[in-house]
C-alpha positions in Angstrom: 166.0 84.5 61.5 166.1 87.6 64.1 163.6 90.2 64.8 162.6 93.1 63.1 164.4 95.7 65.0 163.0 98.9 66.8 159.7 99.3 66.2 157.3 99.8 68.7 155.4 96.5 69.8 152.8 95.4 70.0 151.4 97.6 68.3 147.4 98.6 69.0 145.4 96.0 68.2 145.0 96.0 64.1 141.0 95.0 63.6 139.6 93.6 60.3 136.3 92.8 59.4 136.0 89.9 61.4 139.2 89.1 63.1 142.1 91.3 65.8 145.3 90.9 65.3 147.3 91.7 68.5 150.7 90.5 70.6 150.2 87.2 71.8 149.4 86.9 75.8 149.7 84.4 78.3 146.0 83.1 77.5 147.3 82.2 74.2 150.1 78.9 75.4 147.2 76.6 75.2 146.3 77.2 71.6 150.1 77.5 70.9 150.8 74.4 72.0 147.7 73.4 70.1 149.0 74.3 66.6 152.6 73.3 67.1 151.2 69.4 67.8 148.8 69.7 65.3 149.6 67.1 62.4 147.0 68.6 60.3 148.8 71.8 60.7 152.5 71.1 60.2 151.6 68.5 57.1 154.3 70.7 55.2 156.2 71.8 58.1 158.2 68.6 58.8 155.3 67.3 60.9 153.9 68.3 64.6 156.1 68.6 67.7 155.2 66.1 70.4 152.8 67.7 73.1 154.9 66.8 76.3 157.9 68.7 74.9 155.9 71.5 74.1 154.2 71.9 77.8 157.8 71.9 79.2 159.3 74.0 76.8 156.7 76.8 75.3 157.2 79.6 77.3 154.1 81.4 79.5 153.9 84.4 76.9 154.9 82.4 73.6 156.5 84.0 70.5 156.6 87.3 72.0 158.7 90.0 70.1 158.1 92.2 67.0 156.3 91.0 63.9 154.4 87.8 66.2 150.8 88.3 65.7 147.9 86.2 67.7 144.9 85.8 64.8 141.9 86.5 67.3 138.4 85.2 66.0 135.8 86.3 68.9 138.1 86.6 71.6 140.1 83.2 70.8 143.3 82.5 69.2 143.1 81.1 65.8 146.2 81.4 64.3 149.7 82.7 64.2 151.0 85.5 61.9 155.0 86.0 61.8 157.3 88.6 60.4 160.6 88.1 60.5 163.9 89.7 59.3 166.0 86.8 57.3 169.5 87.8 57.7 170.3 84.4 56.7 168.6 82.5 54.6 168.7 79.6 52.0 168.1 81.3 49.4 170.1 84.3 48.8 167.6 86.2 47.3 165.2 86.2 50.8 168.4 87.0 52.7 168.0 90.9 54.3 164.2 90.7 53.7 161.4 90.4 55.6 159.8 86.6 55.7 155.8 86.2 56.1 154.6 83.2 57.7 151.5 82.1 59.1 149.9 79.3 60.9 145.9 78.5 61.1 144.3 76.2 63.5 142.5 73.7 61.2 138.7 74.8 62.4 139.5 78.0 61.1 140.5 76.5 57.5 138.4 77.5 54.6 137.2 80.6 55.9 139.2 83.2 54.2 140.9 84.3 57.9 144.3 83.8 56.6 144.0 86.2 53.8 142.1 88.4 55.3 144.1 88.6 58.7 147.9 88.5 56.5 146.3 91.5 54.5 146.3 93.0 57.6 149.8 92.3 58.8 151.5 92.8 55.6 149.3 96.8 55.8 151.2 96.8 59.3 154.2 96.2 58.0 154.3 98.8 54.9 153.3 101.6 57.5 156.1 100.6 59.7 158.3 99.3 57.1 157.8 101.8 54.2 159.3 100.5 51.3 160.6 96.9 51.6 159.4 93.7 50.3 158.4 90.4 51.7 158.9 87.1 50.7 157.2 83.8 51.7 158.1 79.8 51.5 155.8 77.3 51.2 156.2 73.9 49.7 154.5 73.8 45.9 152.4 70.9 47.2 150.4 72.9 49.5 148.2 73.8 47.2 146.0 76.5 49.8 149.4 78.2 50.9 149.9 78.4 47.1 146.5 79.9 46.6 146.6 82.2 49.5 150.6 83.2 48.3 148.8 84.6 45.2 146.4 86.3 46.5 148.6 88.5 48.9 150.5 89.9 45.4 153.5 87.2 45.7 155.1 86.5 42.6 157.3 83.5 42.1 161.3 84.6 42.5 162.4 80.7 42.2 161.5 77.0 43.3 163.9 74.8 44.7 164.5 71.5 46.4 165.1 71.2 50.6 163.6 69.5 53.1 162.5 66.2 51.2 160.1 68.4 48.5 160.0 71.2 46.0 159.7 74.4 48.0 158.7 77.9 46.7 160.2 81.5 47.2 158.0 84.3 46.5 158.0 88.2 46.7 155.9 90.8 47.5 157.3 94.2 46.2 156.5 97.2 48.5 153.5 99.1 47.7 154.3 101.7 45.4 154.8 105.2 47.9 151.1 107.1 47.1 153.6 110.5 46.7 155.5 108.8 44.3 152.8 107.6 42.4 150.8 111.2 42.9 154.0 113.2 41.2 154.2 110.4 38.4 150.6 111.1 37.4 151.0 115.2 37.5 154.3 114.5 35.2 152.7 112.6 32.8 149.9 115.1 32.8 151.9 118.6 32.2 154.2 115.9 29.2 150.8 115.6 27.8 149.2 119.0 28.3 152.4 120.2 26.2 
């Protein structure tokens, strides 16, 4: 994976309903650290990293370049949104494309953060990235990745087998461009006025 190239970051804070979405900081290593070692968390990610390793090796300002969003609920971390370029990837067709991933601290489960804060950085990412798509991996057995996957307008490109389990590769096409769709409708309209 590598970064998403020049774009100015971080960006201003992005604010939802309930939630800020913002570069991470170095108050955020704790709660880092916190959802790396989480079991609960990494069920589908090849399970949690051991905690000693990560106070030694997680950085004072963790995952700090383009796309890494801190999920702030009330002035706390909550989660982890990522966007990265895969140059490289598994599966050919999420090579070149931007990959969406996101990580929740389980007290924020079940709360509708994930989708409401990922509709947010996916909107970040259309204005900056006009135009491209986004795919997202999960495994088929984690059935609220699944759901959320869904939700966000990913549509299944192909499942396959790594990692011990049945993974799945979805897309999310770029929004359609609002001039595009604009000169469509006044097309259609002068074909039918004829």
């Amino acid at each position: 994976m590598s970064d998403l190239g020049s774009v100015a970051w971080p960006p201003e804070p992005i604010r939802t309903e309930r939630l800020v979405l913002r570069g991470p900081e170095a108050r955020d290593r704790a709660a880092f650290i916190e959802l790396l070692a989480s079991p609960e968390v990494h069920t589908y990610l090849g399970g949690p990293r051991p905690r000693d390793a990560l106070e030694r090796e997680v950085p004072a300002v963790p995952e700090r370049w383009p796309g890494s969003f801190v999920v702030e609920l009330d002035g706390a971390m909550i989660g982890h949104i990522l966007l990265r370029r895969a140059k490289e990837h598994r599966r050919p067709a999420a090579a070149g494309k931007a990959d969406l991933g996101y990580l929740f601290l389980p007290r924020a489960w079940g709360y509708g953060y994930a989708a409401e804060a990922c509709t947010a950085a996916l909107g970040w990412f259309d204005g900056a990235f006009p135009g491209e798509p986004v795919v997202l991996a999960t495994q088929t057995a984690n059935a609220a990745s699944m759901r959320l996957a869904a939700k966000l307008g990913f549509t299944e490109v192909e499942r396959f087998h790594a990692w011990d389990a049945e993974q799945w590769l979805g897309l999310r096409p770029p929004p359609p461009d609002p001039q595009a769709v604009r000169a469509r409708a006044l097309t259609s309209r002068h074909r039918t006025a004829r």
